[in-house]
C-alpha positions in Angstrom: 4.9 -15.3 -1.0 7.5 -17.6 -2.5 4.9 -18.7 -5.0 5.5 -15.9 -7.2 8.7 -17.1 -8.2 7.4 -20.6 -9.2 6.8 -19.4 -13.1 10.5 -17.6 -12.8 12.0 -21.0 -11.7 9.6 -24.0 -12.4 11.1 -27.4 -11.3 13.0 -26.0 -8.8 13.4 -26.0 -4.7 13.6 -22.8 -3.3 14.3 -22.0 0.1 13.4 -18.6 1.4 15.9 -17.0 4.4 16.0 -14.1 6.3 19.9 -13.5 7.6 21.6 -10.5 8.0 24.2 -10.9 5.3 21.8 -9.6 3.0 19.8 -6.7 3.3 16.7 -8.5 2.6 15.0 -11.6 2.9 16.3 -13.7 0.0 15.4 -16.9 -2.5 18.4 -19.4 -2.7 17.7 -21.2 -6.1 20.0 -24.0 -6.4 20.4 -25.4 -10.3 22.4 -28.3 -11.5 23.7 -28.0 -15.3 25.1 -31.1 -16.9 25.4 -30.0 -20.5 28.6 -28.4 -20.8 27.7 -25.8 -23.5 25.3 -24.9 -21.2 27.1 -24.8 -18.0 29.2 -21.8 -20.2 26.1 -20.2 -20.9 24.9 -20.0 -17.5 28.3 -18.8 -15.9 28.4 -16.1 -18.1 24.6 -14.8 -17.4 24.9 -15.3 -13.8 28.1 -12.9 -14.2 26.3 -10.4 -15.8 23.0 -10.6 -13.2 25.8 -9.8 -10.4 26.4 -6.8 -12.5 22.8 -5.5 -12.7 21.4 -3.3 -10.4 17.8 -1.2 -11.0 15.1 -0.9 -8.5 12.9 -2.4 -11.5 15.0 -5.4 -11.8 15.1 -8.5 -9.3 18.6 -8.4 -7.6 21.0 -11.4 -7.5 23.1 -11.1 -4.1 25.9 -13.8 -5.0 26.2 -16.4 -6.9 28.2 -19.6 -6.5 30.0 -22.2 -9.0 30.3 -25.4 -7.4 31.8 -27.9 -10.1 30.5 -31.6 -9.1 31.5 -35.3 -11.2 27.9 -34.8 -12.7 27.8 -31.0 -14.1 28.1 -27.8 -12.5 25.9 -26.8 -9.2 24.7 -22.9 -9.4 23.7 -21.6 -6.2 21.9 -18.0 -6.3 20.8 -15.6 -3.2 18.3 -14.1 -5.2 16.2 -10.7 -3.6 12.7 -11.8 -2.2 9.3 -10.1 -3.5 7.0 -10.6 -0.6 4.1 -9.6 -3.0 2.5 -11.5 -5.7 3.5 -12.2 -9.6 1.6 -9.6 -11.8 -0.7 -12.5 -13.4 -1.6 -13.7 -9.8 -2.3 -9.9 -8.3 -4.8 -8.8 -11.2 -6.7 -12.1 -11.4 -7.3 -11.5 -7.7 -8.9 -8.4 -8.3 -12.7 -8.5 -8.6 -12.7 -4.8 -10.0 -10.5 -2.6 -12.1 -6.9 -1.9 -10.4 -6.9 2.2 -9.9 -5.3 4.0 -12.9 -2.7 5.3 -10.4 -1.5 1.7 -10.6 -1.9 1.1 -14.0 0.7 4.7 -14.3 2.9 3.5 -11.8 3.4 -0.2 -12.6 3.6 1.0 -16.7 6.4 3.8 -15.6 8.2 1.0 -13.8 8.1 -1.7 -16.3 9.5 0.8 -19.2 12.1 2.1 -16.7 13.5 -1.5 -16.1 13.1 -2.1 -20.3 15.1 0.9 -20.8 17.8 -0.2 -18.6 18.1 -3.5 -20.0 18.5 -2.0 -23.9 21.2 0.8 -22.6 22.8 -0.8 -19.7 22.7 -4.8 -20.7 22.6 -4.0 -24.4 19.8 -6.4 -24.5 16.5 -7.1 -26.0 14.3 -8.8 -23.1 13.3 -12.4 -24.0 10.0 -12.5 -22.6 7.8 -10.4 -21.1 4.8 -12.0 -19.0 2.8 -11.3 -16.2 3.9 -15.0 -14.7 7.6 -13.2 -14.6 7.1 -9.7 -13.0 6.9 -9.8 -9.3 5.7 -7.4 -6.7 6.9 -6.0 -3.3 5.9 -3.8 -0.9 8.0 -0.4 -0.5 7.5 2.6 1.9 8.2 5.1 -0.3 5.7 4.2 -2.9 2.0 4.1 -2.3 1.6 1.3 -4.9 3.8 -1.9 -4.6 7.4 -1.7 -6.3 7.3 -3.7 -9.7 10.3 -5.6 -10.8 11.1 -7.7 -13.9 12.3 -11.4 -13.2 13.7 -12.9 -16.3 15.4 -10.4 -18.3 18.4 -12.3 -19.5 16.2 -16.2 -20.0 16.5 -17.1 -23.5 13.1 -17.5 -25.5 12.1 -21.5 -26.7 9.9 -22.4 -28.9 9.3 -25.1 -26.2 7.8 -23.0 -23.7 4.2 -23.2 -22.6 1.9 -21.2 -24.5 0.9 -19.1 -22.2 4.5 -17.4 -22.0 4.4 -17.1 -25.9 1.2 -15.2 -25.5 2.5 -11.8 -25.0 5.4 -12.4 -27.4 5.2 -10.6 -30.6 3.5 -12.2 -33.8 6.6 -11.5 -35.7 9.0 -13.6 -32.6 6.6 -16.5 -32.8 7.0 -16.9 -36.7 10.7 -16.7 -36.2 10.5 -19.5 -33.6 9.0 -21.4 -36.3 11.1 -21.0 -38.5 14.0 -21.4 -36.1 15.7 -17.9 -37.0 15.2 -15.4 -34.4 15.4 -11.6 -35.3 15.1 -9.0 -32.4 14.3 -5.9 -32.1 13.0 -3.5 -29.6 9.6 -3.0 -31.3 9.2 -6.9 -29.6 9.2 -5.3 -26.2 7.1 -2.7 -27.1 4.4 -5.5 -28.2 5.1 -7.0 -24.9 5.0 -4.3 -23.1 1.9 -3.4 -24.8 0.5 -6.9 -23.9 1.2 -6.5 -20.4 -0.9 -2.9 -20.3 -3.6 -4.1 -21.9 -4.0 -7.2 -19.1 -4.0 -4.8 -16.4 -6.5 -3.1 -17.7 -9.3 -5.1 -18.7 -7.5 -8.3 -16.9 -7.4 -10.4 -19.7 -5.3 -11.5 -22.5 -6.4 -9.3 -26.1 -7.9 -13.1 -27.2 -9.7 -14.6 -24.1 -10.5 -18.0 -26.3 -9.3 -20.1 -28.7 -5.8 -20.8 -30.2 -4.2 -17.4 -28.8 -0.6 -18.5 -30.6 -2.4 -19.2 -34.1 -4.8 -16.1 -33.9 -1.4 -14.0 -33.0 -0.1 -15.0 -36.1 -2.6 -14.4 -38.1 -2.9 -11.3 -37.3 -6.6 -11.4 -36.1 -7.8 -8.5 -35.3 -7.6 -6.7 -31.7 -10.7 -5.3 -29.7 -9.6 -1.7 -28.4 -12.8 -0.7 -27.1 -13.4 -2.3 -24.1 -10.6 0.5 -22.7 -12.6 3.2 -21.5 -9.7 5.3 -20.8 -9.4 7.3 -24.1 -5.4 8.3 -23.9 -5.1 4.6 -22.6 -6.8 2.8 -25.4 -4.9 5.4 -27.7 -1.9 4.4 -26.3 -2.3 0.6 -26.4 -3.3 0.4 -30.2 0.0 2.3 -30.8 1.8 -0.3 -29.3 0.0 -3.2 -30.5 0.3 -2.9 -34.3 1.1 -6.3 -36.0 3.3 -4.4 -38.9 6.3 -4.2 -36.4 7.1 -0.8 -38.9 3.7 0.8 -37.8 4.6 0.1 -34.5 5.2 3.1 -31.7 9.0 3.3 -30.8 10.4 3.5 -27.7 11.2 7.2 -28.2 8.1 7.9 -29.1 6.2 6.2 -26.1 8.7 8.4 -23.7 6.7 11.3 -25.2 3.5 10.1 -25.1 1.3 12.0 -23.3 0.1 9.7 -20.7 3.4 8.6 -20.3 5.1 12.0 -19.8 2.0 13.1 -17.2 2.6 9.4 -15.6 6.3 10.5 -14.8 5.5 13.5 -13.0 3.2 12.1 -10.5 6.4 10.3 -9.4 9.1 12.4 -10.3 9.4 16.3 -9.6 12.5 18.1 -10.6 11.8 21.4 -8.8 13.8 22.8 -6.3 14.4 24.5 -3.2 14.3 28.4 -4.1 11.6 28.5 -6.1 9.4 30.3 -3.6 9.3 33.4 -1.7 8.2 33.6 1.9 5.0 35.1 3.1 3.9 34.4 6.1 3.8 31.5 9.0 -0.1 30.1 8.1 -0.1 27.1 10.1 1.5 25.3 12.8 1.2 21.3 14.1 3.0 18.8 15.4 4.0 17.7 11.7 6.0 21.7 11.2 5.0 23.9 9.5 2.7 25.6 7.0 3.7 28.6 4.9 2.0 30.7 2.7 4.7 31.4 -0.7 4.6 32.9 -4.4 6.2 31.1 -7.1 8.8 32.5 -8.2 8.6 31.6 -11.8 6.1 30.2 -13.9 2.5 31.2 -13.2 3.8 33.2 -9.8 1.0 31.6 -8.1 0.1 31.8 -4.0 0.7 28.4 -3.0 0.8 26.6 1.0 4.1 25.1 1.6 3.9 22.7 4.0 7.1 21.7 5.8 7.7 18.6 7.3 10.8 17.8 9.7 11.3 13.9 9.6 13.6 11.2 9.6 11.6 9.0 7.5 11.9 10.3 3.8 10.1 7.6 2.5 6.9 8.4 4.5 6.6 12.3 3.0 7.7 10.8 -0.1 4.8 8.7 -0.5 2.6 11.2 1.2 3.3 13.2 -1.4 2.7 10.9 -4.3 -0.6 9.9 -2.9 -1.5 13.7 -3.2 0.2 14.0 -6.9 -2.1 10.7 -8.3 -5.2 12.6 -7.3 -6.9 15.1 -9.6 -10.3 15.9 -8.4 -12.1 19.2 -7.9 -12.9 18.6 -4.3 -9.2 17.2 -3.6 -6.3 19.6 -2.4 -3.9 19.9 -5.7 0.0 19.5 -5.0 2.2 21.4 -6.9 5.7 20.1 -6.3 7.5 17.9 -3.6 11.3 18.6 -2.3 13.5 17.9 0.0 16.8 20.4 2.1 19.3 19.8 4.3 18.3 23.1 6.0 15.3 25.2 6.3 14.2 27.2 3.3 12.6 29.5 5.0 13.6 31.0 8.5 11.3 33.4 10.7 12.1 35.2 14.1 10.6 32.4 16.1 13.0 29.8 14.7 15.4 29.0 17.4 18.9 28.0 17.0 18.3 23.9 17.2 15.6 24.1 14.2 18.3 25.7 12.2 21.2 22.5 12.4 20.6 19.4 11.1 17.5 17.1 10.2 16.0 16.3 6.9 13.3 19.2 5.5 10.1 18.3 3.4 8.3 20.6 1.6 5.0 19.7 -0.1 4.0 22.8 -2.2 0.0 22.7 -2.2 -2.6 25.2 -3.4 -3.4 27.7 -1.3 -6.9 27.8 0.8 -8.8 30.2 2.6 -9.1 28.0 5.9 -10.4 24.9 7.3 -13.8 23.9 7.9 -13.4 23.7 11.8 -11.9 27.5 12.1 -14.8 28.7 9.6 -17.1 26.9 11.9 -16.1 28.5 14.9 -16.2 31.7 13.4 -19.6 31.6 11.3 -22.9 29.9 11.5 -23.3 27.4 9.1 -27.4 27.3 7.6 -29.0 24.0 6.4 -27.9 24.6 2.4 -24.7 25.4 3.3 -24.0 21.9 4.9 -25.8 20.1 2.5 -23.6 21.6 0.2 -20.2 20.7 1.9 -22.0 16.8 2.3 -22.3 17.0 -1.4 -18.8 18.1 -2.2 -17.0 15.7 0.4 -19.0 13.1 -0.7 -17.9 13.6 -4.4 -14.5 13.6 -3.3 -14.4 11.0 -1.3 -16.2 8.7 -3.9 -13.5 9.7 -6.3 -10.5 8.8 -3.5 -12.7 5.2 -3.0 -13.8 4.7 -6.6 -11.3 5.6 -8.9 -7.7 5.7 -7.0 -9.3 3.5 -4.2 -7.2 5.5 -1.5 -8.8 4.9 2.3 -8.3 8.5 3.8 -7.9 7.1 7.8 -7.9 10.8 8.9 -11.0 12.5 8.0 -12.0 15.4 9.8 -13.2 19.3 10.1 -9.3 20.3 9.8 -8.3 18.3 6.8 -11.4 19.6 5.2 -10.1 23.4 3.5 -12.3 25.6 2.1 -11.3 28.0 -1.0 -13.4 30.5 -2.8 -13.0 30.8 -6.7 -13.1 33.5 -8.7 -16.6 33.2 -9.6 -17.4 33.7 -6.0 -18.6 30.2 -5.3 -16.9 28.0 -2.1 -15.1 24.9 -3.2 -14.6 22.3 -0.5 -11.1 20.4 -1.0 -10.1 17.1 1.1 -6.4 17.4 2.3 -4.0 15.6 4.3 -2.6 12.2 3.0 -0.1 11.2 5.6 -2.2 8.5 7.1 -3.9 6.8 3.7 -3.6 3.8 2.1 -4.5 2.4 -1.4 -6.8 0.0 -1.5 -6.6 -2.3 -4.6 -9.0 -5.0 -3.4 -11.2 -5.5 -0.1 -8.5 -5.6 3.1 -8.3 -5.1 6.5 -6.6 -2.8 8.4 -5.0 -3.2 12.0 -3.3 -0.1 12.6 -4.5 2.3 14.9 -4.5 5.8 13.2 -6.2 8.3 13.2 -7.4 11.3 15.3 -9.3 10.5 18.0 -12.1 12.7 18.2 -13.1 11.4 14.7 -11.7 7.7 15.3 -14.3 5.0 14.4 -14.8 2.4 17.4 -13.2 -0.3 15.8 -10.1 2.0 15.1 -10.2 3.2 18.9 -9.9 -1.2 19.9 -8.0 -1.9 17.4 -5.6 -4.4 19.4 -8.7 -6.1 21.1 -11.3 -6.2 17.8 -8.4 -7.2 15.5 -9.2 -4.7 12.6 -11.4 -2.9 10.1 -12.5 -1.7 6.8 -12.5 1.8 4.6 -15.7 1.9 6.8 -14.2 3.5 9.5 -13.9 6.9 7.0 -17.7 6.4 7.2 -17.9 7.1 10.9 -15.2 9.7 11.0 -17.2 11.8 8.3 -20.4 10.9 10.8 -18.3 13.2 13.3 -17.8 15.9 11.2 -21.3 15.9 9.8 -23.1 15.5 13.2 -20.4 18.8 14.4 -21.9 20.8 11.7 -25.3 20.2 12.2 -25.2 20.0 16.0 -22.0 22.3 17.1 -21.2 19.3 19.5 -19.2 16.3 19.2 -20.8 12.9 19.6 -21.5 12.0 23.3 -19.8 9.2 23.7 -16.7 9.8 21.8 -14.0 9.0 24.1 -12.5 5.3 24.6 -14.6 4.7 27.8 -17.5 5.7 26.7 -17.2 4.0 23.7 -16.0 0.7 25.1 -19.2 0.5 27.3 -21.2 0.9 24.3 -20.0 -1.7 22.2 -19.6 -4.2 25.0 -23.2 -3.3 26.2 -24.9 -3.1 22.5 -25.7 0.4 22.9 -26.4 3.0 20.4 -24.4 6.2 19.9 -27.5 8.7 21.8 -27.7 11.5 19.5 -29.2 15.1 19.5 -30.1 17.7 16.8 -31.4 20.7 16.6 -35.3 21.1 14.8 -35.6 21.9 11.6 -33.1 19.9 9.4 -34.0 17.5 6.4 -35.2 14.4 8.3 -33.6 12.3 5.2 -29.6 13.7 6.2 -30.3 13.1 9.5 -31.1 9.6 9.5 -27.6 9.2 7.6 -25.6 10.9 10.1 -27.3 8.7 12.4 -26.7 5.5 9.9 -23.1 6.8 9.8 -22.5 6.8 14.0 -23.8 3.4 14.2 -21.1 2.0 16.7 -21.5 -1.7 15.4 -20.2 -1.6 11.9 -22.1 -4.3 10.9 -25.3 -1.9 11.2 -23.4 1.2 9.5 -24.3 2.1 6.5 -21.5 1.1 3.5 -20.3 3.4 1.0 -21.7 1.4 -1.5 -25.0 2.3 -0.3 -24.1 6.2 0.6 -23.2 6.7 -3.1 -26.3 5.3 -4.3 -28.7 6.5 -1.3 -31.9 8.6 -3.1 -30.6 11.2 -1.0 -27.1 11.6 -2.5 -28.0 11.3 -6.0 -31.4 12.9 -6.1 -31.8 15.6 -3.5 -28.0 16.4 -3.8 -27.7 15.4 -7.4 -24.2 14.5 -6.6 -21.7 13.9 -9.7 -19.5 10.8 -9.6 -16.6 10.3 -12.0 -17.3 7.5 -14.1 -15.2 4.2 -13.9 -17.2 1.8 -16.2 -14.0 0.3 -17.0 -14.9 -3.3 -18.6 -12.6 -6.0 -16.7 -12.8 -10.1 -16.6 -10.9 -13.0 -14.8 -8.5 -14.2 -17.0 -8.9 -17.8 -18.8 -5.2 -17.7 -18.8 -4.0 -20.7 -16.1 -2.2 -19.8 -13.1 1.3 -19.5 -12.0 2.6 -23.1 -12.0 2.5 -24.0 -8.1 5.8 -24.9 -6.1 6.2 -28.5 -5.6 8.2 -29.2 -2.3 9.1 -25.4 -1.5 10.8 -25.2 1.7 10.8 -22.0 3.6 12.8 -21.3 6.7 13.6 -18.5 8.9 17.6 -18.2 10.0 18.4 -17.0 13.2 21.4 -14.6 12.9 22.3 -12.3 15.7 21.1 -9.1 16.0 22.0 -5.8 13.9 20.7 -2.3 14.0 17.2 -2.9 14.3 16.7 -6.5 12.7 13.8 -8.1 14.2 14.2 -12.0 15.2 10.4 -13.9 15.4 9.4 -16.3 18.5 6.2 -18.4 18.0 6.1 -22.3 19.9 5.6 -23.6 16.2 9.1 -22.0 15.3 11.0 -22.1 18.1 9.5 -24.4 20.5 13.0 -26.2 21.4 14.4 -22.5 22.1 15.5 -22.2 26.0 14.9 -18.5 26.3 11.2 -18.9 24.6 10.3 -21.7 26.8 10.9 -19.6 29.8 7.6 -17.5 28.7 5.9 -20.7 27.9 6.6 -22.4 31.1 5.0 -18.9 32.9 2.1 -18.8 30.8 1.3 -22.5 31.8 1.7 -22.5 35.4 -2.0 -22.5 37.4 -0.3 -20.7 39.9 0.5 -16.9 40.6 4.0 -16.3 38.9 6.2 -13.5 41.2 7.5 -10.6 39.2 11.6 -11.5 39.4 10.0 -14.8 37.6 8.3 -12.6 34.8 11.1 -10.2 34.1 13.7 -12.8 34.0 10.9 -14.6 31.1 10.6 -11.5 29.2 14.3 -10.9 29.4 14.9 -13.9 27.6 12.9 -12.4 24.8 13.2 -8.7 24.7 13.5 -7.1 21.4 11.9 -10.1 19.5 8.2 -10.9 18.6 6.6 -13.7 20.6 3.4 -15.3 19.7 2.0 -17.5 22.5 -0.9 -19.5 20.9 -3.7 -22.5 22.1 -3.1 -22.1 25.5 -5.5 -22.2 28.0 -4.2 -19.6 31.1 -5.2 -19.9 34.6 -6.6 -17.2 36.7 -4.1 -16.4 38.7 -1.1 -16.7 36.3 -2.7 -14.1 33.8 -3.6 -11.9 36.9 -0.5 -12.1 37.7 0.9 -11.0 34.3 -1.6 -8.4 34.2 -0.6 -6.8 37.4 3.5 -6.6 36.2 2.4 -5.1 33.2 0.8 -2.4 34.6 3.7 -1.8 37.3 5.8 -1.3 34.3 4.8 2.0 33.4 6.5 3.5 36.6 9.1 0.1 36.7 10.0 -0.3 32.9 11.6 -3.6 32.3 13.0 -5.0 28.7 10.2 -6.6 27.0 9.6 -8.2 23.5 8.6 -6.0 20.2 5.2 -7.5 20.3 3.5 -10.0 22.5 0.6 -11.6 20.5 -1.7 -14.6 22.1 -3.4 -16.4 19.0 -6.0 -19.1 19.7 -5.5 -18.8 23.8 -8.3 -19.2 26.5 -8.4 -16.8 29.3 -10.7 -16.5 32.3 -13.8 -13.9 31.4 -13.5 -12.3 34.9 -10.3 -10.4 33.6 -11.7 -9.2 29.9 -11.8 -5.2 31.3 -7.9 -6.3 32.5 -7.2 -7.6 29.3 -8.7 -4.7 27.0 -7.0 -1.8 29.3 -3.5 -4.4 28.4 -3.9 -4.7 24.7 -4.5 -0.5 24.6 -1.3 0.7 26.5 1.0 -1.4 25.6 2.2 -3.7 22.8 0.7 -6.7 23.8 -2.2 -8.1 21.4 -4.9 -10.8 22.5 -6.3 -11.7 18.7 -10.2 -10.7 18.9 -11.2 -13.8 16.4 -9.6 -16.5 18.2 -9.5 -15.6 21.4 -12.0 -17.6 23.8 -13.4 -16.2 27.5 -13.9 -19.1 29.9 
């Protein structure tokens, strides 16, 4: 969203590009500067910006000098944050954010300080939720956090609600017009900034906010539940700047040092000694190794050959944020050029090349699906694995707000302690997303034995909710009970169901707590809309009575803040450049866009005609827009043209022809008589008819 930057440049047009001279998206901010002193100023900053570069900084690409008769024109091609600014993203929460963010954004935000005292020599101005900005990054489950305005100069001038997360002793020295800094001033800030993420609101929600900085009034700590956070935020907001923690000392802070290592690891590659081959999947492999240092403990090593580092990476910082009893532990997370281990079933083309990850796990006894196949399970042992998952899962929902997307019997371990007792333990993150509000989700993930309906039609439904989990541990819990998968569990099956009304048509065995089953049953309700929620699951009689399930408690107190918003953009342009096409950039088609484009109108042209369009006609239309993605929207398509269309595409899976990234049709009316045509379409290939707007005739 280009709104975040509107508190980082107020006044200002900004026009948003995507070209491939840059290697992303970028903000060009044009300024004009008339006073000359100034004009010096600002040619020396923007020097110093081109010299900056730290993932928790916002990048300048170039900037240009243009001297004009009037002052001096500053042109910037400033890095785009396709997020939100930090004040906007909180007050859009309606619960607390998950302390994995409040970790990773706090680790980020004291990296980029650091940087700007050692690198820039600098004290940062002014720190403010208005001025740090947000963006989406694969490697990171959480979203990227970088600082705007870290060489602005503090005024006396500004609104108020920038000087309210300056420190009391800056403000005096504004009013007195002599400014003294030191780095206790961004440890205030910095302090400032936490304690808004927590609770969501400034440390004085009313009144004169300057004047009651000022004089000192007295802070309210205990509406952090978090004991090593509230700790940790008193030390930082001390008014006697003396008093106040250093930056040295926050480094070792306990919650700061254990935030660090859920991020960074600083293992290595022959730590471990080789055991034995445990497991084996499409993924690689699963080792059983000793540490060889340390605690020497048996640990699973699970290696991963990929391309994508970012994907393991974040898999395995998903895995280090969570620390729950019923939750697989991780250890350590590495990469190597090269196999660390090598067994006599290795052929020669596993040994050259290709990236290695290793996610060192503790070790389990085996999963729930190989113990079921193996052993008969009574009444009081399932309850007691619905129990356990259920506390795990509430923790992944509740307190790191992490949607699973691939539950099931194999990414459920068991491991017996050395008291005897079983402990369940929830494993496999490859596939889960954080959740820091409610969203929906349109990818189609999963596995499909377990996959909810709405998961499975995906492309035609448009998309679902953390939900789906619910129906996926429905599966597993109706498997345990029954020894049988769901009847109607395939794609087919399932389709007729949902287009007919028609409830999943379960069968269990006599004998079995009449209460559980009528969950399982809640849980395998095929129209989501009937399922039961999670919210209701975790307070269900039957979870917290008959189970007497134990929940981690997150009764963290949070408000909307009474701070205003972000100052809106006044006449913001944004604009898409067309540049041609390297590696895999990714041009857009849509008729609002592009609707004097010749190749795009070929497509358009087709999709209008009330008469059967021949194949040569269709391949020379999505010729014209191969490799791009095409939106066709409010259209109203004949019978025989989408027939037509419908036909080709099918005759492409023995014919392949070039065809766009994505095909999407958005607000279009199509004949009812081809709906079965349209759904098998939207599931084979990349072609997506929205389920909202789309109208049968």
């Amino acid at each position: 969203m280009i709104n975040a930057f509107s508190d980082v440049f107020p006044n200002q047009t900004l026009t948003y590009i995507q070209s491939t001279s840059f290697p992303t998206p970028v903000v060009i901010k044009d300024d004009m500067i008339k006073n000359p002193e100034e004009c010096k100023r600002i040619q020396l900053e923007r020097k110093l910006l081109l010299t900056i570069s730290h993932p928790n900084l916002l990048t300048y690409y170039s900037i240009v000098h243009l001297p004009r008769i009037d002052g001096l024109q500053v042109t910037s091609h400033i890095e785009y944050m396709d997020l939100l600014d930090l004040y906007t993203f909180i007050h859009g929460l309606s619960t607390p954010p998950p302390i994995s963010f409040i970790r990773y954004a706090l680790i980020q935000l004291l990296n980029g300080l650091q940087y700007i005292r050692t690198a820039c020599k600098s004290i940062l101005s002014s720190l403010t939720p208005y001025t740090i900005l947000l963006s989406n990054d694969d490697s990171m489950p959480l979203p990227r956090i970088k600082i705007s305005n870290f060489v602005h100069s503090i005024s006396p001038f500004q609104p108020y609600y920038k000087l309210a997360f300056a420190a009391p002793e800056l403000l005096w020295d504004l009013q007195w017009g002599t400014v003294n800094r030191h780095e206790k001033q961004d440890v205030w800030s910095l302090g400032m900034i936490l304690y808004f993420i927590i609770t969501g609101d400034h440390v004085f929600r009313k009144g004169d906010i300057i004047r009651e900085l000022m004089e000192h009034k007295e802070i309210i700590f205990s509406n952090i539940s978090n004991d090593e956070l509230r700790e940790l935020v008193s030390r930082m907001l001390v008014y006697d700047e003396n008093r106040r923690i250093t930056f040295q000392e926050l480094n070792n802070h306990n919650f700061i040092r254990a935030s660090k290592l859920l991020i960074y690891s600083n293992e290595g590659s022959h730590q471990y000694k080789f055991i034995r081959v445990i497991g084996e999947g499409h993924f690689g492999k699963v080792y059983e190794a000793q540490e060889l240092f340390g605690k020497k403990r048996m640990v699973a090593l699970k290696e991963i050959k990929s391309t994508n580092d970012n994907q393991v990476l974040r898999e395995s910082r998903i895995m280090r944020i969570c620390n729950h009893p019923n939750l697989v532990k991780i250890y350590d997370y590495f990469t190597s050029p090269y196999p660390i281990f090598v067994t006599e079933n290795d052929g020669d083309e596993e040994l050259n090349g290709g990236n290695y990850h290793y996610i060192v796990m503790e070790k389990c006894d085996c999963d729930l699906l190989t113990y079921c196949k193996e052993h008969s399970l009574s009444e009081i042992q399932i309850l007691e694995i619905f129990k356990q998952l259920v506390q795990g899962i509430h923790y992944l929902l509740r307190v790191e707000k992490i949607f699973h997307r691939d539950l099931k019997l194999e990414n459920f371990l068991l491991k017996r302690e050395i008291n005897g007792s079983v402990v369940v333990k929830i494993s496999d993150y490859g596939l889960s997303k954080i959740v820091v509000e409610q969203s929906l989700f349109e990818s189609c993930v999963g596995t499909p034995q377990y996959m909810a309906p709405e998961v499975s039609f995906v492309n035609l439904k448009g998309n679902y909710t953390i939900n789906a989990d619910m129906y996926s541990l429905g599966v597993c819990l109706y498997y345990l009970v029954s020894q049988r998968w769901p009847p109607i569990q395939n794609k087919d099956s399932l389709w007729i169901c949902i287009d007919s009304n028609i409830s999943n048509d379960l069968v269990f065995p006599d004998g079995f707590n009449k209460d559980f089953i009528y969950i399982i049953q809640q849980m395998l309700e095929i129209d989501v809309k009937k399922r039961i929620s999670w919210d209701e699951l975790f307070v269900h009689p039957f979870i917290t009575q008959k189970l007497q399930c134990v929940f981690v408690d997150i009764n963290q107190f949070f408000v909307k803040s009474l701070l205003p918003p972000p100052q809106a953009l006044i006449n913001a342009q944004k604009i898409k450049i067309s540049t041609p096409r390297v590696r895999h950039q990714r041009n857009d088609f849509s008729m609002e866009e592009d609707d004097d484009n010749d190749d795009f109108d070929k497509i358009i042209q087709c999709f209008k005609s009330n008469d059967e369009i021949f194949d040569d006609d269709w391949i020379e239309a999505l010729n014209a827009c191969k490799r791009r993605n095409v939106i066709i929207s409010s259209l109203r398509i004949s019978e025989d043209c989408l027939n037509s269309f419908l036909e080709f595409i099918k005759g492409t899976i023995t014919d392949p022809v070039e065809m766009p990234e994505t095909l999407k049709f958005e607000n279009c009316e199509i004949p009812s008589s081809l709906k079965k045509d349209v759904y098998y379409i939207s599931t084979h290939f990349d072609i997506v008819f929205d389920s909202i707007s789309t109208k049968f005739y």
